[in-house]
N, CA, C and O atoms as a Tripos MOL2 file, in Angstrom:
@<TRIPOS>MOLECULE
protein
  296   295    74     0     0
PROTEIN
NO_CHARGES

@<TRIPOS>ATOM
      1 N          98.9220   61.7770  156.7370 N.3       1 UNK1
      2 CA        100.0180   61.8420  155.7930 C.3       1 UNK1
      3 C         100.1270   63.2830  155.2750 C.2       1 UNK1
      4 O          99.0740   63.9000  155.1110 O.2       1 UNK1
      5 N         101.0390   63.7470  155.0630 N.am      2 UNK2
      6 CA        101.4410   65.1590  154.8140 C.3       2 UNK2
      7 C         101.7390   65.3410  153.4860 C.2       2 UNK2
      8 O         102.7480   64.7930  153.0420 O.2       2 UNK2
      9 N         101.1290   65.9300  152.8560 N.am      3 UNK3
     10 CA        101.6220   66.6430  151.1830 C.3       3 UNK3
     11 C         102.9090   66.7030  151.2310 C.2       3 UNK3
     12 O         103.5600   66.9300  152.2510 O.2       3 UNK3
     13 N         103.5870   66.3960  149.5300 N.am      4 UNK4
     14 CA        105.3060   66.5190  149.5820 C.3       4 UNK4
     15 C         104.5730   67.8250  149.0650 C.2       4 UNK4
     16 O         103.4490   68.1230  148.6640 O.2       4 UNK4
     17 N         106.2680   68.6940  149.3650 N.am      5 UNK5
     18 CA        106.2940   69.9580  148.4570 C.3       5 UNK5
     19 C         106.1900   69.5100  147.0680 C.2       5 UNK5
     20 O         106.2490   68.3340  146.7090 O.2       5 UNK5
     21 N         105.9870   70.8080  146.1040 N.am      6 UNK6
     22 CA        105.9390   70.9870  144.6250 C.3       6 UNK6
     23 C         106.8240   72.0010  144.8640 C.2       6 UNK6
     24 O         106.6960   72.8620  145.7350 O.2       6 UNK6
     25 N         108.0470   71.8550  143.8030 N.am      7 UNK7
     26 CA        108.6700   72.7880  143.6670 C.3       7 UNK7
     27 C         108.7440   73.2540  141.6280 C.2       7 UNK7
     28 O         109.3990   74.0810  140.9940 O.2       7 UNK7
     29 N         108.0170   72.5230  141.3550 N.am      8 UNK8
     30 CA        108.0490   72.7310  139.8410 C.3       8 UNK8
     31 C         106.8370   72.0790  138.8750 C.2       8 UNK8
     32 O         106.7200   70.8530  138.8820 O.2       8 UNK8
     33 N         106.1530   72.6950  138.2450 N.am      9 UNK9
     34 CA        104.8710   72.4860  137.2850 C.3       9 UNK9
     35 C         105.6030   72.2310  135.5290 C.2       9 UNK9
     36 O         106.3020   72.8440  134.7220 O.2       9 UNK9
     37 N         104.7560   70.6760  135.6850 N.am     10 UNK10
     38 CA        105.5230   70.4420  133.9460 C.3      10 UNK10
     39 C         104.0790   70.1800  133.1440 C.2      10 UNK10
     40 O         103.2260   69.5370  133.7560 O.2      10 UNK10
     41 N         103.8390   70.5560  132.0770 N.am     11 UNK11
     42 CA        102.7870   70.4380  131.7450 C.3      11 UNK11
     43 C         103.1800   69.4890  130.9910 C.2      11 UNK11
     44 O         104.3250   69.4460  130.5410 O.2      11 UNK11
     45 N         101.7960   68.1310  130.6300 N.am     12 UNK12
     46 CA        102.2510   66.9900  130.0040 C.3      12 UNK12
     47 C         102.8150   67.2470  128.1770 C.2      12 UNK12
     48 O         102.7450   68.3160  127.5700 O.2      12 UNK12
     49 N         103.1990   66.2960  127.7850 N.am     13 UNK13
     50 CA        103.4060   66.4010  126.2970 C.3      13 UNK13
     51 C         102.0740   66.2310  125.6490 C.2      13 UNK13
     52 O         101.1240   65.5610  126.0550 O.2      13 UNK13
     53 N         102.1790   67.0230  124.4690 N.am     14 UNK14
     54 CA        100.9220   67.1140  123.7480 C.3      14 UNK14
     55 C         100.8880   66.9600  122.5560 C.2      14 UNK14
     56 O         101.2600   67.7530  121.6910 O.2      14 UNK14
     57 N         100.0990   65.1540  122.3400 N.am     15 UNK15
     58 CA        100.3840   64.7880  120.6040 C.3      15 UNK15
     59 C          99.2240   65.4510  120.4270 C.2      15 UNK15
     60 O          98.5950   64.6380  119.7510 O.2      15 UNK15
     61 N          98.4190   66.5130  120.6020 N.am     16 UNK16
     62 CA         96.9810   66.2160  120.1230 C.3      16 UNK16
     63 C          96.1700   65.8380  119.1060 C.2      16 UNK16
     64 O          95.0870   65.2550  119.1360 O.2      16 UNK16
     65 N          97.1100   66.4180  117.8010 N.am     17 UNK17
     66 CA         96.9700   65.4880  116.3840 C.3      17 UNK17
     67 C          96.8550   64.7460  115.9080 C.2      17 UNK17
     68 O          96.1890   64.6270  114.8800 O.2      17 UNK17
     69 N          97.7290   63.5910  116.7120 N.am     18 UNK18
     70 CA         97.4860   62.4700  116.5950 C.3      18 UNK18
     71 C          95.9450   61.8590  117.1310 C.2      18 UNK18
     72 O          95.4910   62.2280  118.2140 O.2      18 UNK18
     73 N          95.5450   61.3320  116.6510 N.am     19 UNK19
     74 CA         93.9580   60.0450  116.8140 C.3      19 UNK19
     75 C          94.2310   59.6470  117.9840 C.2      19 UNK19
     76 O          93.5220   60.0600  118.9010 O.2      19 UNK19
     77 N          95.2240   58.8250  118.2410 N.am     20 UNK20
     78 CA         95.1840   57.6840  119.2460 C.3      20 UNK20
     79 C          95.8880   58.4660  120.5620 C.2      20 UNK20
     80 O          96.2140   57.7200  121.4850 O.2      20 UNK20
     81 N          96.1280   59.7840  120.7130 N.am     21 UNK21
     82 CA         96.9400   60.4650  121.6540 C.3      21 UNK21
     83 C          95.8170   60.9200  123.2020 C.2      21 UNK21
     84 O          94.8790   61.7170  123.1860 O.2      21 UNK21
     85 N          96.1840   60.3350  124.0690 N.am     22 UNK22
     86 CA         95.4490   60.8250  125.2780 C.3      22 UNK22
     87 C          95.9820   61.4180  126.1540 C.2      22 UNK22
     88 O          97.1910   61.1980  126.2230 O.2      22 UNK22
     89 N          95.4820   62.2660  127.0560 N.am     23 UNK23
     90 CA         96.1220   63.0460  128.2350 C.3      23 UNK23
     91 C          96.2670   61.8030  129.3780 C.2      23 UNK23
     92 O          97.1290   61.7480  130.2560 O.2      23 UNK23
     93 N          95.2010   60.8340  129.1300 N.am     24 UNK24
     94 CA         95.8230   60.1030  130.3590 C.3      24 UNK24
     95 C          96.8640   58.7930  130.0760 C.2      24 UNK24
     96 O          97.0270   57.9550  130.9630 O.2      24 UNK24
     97 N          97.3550   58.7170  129.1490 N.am     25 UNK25
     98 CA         98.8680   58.1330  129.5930 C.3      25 UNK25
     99 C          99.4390   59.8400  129.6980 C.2      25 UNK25
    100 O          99.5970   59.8230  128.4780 O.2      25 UNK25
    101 N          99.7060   60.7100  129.9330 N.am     26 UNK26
    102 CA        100.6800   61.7210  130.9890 C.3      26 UNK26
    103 C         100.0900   61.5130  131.8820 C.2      26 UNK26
    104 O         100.7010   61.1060  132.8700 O.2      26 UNK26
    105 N          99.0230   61.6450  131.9350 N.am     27 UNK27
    106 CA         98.1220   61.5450  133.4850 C.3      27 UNK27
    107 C          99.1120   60.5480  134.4900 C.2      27 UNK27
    108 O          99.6500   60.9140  135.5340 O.2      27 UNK27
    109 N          99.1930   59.1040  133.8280 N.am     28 UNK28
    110 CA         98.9890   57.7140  134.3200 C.3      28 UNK28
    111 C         101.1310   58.0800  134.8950 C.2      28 UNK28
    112 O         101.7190   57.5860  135.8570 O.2      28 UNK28
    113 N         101.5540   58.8330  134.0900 N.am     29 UNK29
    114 CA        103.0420   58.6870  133.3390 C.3      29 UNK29
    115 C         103.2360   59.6460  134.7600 C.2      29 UNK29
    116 O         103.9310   59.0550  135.5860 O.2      29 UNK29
    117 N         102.8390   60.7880  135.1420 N.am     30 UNK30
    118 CA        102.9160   61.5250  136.3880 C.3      30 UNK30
    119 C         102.4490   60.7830  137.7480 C.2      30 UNK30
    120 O         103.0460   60.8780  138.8210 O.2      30 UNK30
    121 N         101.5510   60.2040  137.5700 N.am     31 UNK31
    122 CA        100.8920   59.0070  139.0760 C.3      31 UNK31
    123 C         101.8640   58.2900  138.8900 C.2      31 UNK31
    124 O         102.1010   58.3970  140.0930 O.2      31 UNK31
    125 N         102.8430   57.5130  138.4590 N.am     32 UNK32
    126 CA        103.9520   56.4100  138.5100 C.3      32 UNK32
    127 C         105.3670   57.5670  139.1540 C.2      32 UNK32
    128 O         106.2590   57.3650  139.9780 O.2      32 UNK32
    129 N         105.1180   58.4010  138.5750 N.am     33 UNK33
    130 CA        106.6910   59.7750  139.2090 C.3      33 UNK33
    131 C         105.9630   59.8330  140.8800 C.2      33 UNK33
    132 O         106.6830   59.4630  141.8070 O.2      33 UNK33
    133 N         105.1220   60.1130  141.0560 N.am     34 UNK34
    134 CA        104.2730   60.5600  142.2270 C.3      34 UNK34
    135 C         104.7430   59.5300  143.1310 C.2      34 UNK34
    136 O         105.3740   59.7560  144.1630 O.2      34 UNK34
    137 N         104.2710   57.9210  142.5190 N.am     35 UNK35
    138 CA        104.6510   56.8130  143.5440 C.3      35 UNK35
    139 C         105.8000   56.1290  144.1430 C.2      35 UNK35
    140 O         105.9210   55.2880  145.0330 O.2      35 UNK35
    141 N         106.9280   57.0080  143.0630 N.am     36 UNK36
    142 CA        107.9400   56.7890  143.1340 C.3      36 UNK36
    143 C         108.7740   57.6240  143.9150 C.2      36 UNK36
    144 O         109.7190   57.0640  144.4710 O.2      36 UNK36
    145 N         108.6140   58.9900  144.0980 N.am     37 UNK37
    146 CA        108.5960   59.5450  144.8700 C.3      37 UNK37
    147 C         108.3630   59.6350  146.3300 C.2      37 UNK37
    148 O         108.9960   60.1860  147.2310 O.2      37 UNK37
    149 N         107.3620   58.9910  146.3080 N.am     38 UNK38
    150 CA        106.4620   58.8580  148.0350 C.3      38 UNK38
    151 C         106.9040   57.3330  148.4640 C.2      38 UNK38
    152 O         106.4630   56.6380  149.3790 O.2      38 UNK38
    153 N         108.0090   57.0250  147.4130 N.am     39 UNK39
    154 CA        108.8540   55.4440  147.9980 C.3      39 UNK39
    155 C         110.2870   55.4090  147.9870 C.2      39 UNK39
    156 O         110.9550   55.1020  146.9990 O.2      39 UNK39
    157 N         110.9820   55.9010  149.7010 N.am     40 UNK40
    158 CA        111.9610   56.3580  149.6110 C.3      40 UNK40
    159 C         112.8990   54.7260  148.9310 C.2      40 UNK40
    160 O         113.9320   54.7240  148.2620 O.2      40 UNK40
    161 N         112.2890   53.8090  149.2840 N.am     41 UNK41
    162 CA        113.2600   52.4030  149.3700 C.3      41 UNK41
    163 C         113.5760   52.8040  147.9850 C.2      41 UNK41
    164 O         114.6190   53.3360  147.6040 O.2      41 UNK41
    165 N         112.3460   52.4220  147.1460 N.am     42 UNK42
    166 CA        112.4840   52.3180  145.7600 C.3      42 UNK42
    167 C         113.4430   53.5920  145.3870 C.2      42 UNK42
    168 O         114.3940   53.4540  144.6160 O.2      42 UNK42
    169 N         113.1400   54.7470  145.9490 N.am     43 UNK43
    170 CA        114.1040   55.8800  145.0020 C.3      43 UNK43
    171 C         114.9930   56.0630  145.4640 C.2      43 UNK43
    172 O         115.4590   57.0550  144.9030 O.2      43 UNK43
    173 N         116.1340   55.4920  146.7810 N.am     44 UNK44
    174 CA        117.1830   55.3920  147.6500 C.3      44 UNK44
    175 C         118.1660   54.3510  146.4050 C.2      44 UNK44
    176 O         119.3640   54.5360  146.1900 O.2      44 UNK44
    177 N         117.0670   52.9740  145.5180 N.am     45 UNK45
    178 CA        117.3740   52.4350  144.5920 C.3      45 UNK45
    179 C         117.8110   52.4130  143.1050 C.2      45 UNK45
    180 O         118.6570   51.9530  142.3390 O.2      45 UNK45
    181 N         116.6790   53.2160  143.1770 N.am     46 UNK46
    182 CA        117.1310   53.9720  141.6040 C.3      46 UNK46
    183 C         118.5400   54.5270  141.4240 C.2      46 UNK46
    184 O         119.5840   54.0960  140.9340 O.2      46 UNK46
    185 N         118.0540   55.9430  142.1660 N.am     47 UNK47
    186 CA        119.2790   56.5870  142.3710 C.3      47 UNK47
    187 C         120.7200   55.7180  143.0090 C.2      47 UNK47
    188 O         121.6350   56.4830  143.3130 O.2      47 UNK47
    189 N         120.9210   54.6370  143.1710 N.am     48 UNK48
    190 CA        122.2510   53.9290  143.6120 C.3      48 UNK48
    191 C         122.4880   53.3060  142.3710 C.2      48 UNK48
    192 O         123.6070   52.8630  142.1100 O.2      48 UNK48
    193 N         121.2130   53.1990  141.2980 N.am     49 UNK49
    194 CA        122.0510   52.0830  140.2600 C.3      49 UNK49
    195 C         122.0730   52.7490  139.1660 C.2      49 UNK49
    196 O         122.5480   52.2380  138.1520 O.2      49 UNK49
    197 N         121.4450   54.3030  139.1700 N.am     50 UNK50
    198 CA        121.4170   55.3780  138.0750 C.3      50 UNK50
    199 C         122.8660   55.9660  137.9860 C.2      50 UNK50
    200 O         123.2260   56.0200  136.8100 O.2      50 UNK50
    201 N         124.1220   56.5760  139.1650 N.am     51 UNK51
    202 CA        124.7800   57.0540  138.9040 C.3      51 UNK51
    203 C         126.1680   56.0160  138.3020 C.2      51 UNK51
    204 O         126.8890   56.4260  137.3930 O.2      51 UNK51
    205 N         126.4070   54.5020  139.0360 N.am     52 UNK52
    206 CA        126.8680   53.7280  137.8740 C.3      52 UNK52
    207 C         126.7200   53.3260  136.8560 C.2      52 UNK52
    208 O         127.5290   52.7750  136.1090 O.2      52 UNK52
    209 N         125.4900   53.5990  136.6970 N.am     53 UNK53
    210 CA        125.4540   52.9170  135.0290 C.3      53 UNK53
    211 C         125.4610   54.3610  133.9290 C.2      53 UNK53
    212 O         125.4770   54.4030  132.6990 O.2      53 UNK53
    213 N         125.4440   55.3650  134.8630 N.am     54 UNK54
    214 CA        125.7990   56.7850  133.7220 C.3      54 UNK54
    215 C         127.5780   56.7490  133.6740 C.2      54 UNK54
    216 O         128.3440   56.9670  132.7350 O.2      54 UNK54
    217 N         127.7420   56.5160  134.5680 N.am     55 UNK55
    218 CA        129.4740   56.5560  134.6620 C.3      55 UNK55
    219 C         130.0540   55.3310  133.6250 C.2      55 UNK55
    220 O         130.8530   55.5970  132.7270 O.2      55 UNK55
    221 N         129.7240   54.4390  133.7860 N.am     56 UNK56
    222 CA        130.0870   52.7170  132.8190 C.3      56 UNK56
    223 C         129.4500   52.9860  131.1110 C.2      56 UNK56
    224 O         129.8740   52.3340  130.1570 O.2      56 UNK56
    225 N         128.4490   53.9900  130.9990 N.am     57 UNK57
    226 CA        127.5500   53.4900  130.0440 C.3      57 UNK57
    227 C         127.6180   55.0050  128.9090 C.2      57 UNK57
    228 O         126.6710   55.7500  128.6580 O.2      57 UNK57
    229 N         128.8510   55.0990  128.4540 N.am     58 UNK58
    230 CA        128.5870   56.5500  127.4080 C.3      58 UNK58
    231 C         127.9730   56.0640  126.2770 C.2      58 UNK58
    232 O         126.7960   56.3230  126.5240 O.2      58 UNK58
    233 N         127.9910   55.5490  125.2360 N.am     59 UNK59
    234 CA        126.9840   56.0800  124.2740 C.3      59 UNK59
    235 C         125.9310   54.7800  124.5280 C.2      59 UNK59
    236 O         126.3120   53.6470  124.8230 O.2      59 UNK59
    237 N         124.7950   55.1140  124.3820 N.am     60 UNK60
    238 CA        123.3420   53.7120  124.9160 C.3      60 UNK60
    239 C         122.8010   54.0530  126.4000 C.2      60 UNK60
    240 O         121.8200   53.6140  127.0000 O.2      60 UNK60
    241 N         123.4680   54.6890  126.6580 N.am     61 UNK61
    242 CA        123.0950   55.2720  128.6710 C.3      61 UNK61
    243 C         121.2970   55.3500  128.5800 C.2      61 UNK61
    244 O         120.5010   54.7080  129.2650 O.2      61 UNK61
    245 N         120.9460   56.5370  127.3050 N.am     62 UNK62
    246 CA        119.2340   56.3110  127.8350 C.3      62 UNK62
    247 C         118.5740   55.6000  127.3970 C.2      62 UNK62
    248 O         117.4030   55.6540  127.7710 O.2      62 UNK62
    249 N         119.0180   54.4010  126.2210 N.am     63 UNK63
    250 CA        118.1430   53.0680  126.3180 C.3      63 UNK63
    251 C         118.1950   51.9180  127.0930 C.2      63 UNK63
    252 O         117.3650   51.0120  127.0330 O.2      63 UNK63
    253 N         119.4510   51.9580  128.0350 N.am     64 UNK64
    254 CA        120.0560   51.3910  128.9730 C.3      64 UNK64
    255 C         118.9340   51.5890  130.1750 C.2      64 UNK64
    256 O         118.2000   50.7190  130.6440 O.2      64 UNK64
    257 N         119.0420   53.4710  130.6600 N.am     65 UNK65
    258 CA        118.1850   53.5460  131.3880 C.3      65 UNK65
    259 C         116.8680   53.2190  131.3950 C.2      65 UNK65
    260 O         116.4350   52.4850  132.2830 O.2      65 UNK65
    261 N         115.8980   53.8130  130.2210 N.am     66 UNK66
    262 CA        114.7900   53.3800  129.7920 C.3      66 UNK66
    263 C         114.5810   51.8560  129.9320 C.2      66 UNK66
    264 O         113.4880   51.5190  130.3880 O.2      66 UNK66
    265 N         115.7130   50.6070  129.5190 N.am     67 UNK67
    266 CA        114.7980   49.6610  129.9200 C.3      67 UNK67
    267 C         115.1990   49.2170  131.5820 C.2      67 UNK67
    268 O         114.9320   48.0700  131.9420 O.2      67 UNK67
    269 N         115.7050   49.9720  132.3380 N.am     68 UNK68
    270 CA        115.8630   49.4330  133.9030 C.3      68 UNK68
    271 C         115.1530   49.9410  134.4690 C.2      68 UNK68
    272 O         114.7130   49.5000  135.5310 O.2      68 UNK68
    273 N         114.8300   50.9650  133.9820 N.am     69 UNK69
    274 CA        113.5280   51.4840  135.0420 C.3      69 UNK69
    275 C         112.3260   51.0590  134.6620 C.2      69 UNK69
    276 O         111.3250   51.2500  135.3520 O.2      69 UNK69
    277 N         112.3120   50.4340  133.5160 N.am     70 UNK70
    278 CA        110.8670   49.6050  132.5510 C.3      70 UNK70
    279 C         110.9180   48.3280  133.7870 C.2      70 UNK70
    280 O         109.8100   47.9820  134.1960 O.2      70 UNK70
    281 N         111.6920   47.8770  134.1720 N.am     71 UNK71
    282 CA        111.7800   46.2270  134.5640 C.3      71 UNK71
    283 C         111.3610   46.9340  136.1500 C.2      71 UNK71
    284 O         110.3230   46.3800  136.5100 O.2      71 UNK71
    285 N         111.7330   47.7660  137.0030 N.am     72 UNK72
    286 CA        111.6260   48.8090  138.0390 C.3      72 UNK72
    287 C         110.3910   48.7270  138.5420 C.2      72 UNK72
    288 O         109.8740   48.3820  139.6040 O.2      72 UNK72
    289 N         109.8680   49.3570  136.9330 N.am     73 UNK73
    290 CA        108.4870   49.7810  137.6720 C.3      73 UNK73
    291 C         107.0020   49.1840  137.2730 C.2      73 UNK73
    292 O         105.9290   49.7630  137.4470 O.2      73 UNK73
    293 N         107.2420   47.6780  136.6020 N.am     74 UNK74
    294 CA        106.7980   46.6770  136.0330 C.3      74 UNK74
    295 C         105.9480   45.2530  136.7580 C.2      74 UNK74
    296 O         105.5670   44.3300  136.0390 O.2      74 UNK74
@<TRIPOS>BOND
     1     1     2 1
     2     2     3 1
     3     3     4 2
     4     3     5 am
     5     5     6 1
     6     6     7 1
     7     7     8 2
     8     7     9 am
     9     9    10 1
    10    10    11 1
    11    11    12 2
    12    11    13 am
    13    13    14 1
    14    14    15 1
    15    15    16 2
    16    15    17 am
    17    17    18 1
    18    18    19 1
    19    19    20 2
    20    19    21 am
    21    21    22 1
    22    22    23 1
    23    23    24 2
    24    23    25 am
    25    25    26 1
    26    26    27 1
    27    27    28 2
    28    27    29 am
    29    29    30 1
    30    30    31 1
    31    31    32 2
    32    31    33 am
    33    33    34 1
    34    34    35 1
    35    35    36 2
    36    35    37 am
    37    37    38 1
    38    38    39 1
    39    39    40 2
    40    39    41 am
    41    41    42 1
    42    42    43 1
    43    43    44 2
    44    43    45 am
    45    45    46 1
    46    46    47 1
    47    47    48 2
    48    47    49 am
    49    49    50 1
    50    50    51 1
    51    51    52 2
    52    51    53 am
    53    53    54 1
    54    54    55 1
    55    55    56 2
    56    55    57 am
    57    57    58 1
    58    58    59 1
    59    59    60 2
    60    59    61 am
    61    61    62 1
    62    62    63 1
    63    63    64 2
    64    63    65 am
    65    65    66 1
    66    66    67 1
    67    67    68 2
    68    67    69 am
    69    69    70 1
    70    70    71 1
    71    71    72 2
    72    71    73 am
    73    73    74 1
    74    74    75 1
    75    75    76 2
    76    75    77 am
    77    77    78 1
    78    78    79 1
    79    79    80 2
    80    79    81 am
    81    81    82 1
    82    82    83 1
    83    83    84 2
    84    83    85 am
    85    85    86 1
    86    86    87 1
    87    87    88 2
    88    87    89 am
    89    89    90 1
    90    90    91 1
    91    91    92 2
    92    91    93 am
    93    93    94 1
    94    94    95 1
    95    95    96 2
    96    95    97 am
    97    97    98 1
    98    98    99 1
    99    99   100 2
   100    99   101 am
   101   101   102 1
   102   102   103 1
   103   103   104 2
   104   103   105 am
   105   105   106 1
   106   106   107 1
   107   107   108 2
   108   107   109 am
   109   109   110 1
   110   110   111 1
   111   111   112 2
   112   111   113 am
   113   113   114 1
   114   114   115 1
   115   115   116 2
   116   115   117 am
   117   117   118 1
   118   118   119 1
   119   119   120 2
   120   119   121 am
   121   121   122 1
   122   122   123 1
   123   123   124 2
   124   123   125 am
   125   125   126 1
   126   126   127 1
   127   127   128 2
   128   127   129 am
   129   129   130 1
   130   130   131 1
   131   131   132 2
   132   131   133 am
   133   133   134 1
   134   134   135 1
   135   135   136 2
   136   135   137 am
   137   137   138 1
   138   138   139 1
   139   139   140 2
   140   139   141 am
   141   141   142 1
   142   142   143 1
   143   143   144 2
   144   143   145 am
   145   145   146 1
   146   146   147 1
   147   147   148 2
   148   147   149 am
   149   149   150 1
   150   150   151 1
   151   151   152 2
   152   151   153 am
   153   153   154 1
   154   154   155 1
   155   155   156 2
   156   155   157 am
   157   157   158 1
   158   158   159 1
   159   159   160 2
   160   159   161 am
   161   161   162 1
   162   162   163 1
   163   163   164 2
   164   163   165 am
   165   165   166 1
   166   166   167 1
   167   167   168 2
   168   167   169 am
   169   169   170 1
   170   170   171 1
   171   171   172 2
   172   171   173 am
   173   173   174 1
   174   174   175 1
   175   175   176 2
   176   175   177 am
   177   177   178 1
   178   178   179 1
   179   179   180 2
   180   179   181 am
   181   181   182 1
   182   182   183 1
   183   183   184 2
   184   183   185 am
   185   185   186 1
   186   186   187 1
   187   187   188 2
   188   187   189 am
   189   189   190 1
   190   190   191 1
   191   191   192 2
   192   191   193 am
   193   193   194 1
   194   194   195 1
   195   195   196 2
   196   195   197 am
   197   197   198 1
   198   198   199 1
   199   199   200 2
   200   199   201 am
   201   201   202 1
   202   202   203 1
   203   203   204 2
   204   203   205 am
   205   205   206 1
   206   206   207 1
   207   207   208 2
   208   207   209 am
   209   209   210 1
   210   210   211 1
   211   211   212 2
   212   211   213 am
   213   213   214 1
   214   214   215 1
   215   215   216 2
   216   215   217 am
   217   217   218 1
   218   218   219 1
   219   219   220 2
   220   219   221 am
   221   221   222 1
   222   222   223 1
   223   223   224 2
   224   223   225 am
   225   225   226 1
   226   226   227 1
   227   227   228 2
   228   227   229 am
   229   229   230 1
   230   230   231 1
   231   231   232 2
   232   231   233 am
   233   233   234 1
   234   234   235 1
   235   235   236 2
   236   235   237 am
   237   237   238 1
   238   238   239 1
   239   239   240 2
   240   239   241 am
   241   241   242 1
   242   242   243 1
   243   243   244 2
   244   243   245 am
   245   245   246 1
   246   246   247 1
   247   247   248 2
   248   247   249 am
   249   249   250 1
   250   250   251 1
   251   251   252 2
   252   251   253 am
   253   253   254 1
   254   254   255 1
   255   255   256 2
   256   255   257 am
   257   257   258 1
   258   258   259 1
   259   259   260 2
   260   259   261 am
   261   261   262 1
   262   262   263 1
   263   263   264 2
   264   263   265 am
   265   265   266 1
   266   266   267 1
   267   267   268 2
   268   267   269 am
   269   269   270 1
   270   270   271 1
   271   271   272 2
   272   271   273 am
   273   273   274 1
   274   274   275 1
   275   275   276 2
   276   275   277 am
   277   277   278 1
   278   278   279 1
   279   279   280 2
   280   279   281 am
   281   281   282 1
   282   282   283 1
   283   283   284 2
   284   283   285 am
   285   285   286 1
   286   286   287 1
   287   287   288 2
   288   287   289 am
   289   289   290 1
   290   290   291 1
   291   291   292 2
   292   291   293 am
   293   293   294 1
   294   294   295 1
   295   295   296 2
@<TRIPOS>SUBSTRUCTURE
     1 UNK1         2 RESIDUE 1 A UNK
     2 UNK2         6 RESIDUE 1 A UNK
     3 UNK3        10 RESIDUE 1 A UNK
     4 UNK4        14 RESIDUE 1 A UNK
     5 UNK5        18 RESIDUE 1 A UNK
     6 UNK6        22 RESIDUE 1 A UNK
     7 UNK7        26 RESIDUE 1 A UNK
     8 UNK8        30 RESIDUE 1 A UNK
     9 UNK9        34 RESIDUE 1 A UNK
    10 UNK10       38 RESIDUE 1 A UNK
    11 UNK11       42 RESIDUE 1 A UNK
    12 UNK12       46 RESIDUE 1 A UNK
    13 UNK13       50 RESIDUE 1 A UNK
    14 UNK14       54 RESIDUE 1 A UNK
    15 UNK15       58 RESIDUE 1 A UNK
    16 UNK16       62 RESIDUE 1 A UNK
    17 UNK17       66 RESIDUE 1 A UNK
    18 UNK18       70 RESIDUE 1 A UNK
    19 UNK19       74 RESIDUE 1 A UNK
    20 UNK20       78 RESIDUE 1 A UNK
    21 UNK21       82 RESIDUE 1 A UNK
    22 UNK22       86 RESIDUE 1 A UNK
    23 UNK23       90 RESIDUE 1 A UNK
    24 UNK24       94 RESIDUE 1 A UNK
    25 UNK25       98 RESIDUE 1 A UNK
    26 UNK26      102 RESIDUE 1 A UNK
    27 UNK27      106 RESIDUE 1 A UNK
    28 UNK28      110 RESIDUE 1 A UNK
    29 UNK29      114 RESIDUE 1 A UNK
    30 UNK30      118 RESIDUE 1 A UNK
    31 UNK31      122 RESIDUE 1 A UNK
    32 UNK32      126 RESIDUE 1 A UNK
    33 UNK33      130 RESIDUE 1 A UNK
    34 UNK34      134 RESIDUE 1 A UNK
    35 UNK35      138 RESIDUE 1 A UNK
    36 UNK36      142 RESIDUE 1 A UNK
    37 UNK37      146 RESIDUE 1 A UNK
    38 UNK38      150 RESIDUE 1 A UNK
    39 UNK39      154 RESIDUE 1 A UNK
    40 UNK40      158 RESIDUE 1 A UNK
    41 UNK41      162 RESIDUE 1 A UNK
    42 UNK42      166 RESIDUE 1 A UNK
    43 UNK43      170 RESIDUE 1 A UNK
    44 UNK44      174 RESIDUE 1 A UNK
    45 UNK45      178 RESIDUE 1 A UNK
    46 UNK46      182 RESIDUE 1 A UNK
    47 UNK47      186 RESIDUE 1 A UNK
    48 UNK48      190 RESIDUE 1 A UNK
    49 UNK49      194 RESIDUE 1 A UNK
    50 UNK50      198 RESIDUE 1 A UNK
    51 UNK51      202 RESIDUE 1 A UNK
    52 UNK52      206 RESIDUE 1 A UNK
    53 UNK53      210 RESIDUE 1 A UNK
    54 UNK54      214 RESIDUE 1 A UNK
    55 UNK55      218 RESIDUE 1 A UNK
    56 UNK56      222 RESIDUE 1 A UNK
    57 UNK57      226 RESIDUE 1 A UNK
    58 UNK58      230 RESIDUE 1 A UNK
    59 UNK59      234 RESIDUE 1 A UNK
    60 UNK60      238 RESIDUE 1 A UNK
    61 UNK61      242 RESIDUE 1 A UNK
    62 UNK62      246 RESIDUE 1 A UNK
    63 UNK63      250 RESIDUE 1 A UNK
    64 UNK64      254 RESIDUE 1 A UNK
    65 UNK65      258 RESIDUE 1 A UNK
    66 UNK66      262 RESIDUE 1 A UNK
    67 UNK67      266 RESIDUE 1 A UNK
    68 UNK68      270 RESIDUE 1 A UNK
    69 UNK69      274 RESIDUE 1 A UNK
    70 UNK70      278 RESIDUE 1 A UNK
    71 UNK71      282 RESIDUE 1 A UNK
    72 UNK72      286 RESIDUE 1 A UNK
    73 UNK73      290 RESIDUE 1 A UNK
    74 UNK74      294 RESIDUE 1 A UNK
């Protein structure tokens, strides 16, 4: 199996202040982008039901999105 390219470095978000804040939910939050990625079906999917529902959906679009990709990748 062949490495995908990297074309861009995001460094995770950082509550560190917070008590209960860990690096590995980003950790966990980047391995789910990764798998999704390396699954053309699934992201051939996304992307077919992401650009109608931005077009149908002006104000609520990213809690809209947020919970379809919750049920997605669940």
């Amino acid at each position: 199996m062949k490495a995908r390219k990297t074309f861009h470095y995001r460094l995770p978000n950082s509550s560190i202040s917070q008590p209960d804040w860990s690096l590995a939910q980003e950790w966990n939050n980047w391995v789910v982008i990764e798998e999704v990625a390396d699954d053309p079906q699934k992201l051939a999917g996304m992307c077919a039901q992401y650009l109608p529902l931005k077009q149908d959906t002006l104000p609520g679009f990213e809690s809209k999105w947020v919970q379809q990709t919750e049920q997605w990748l669940s």
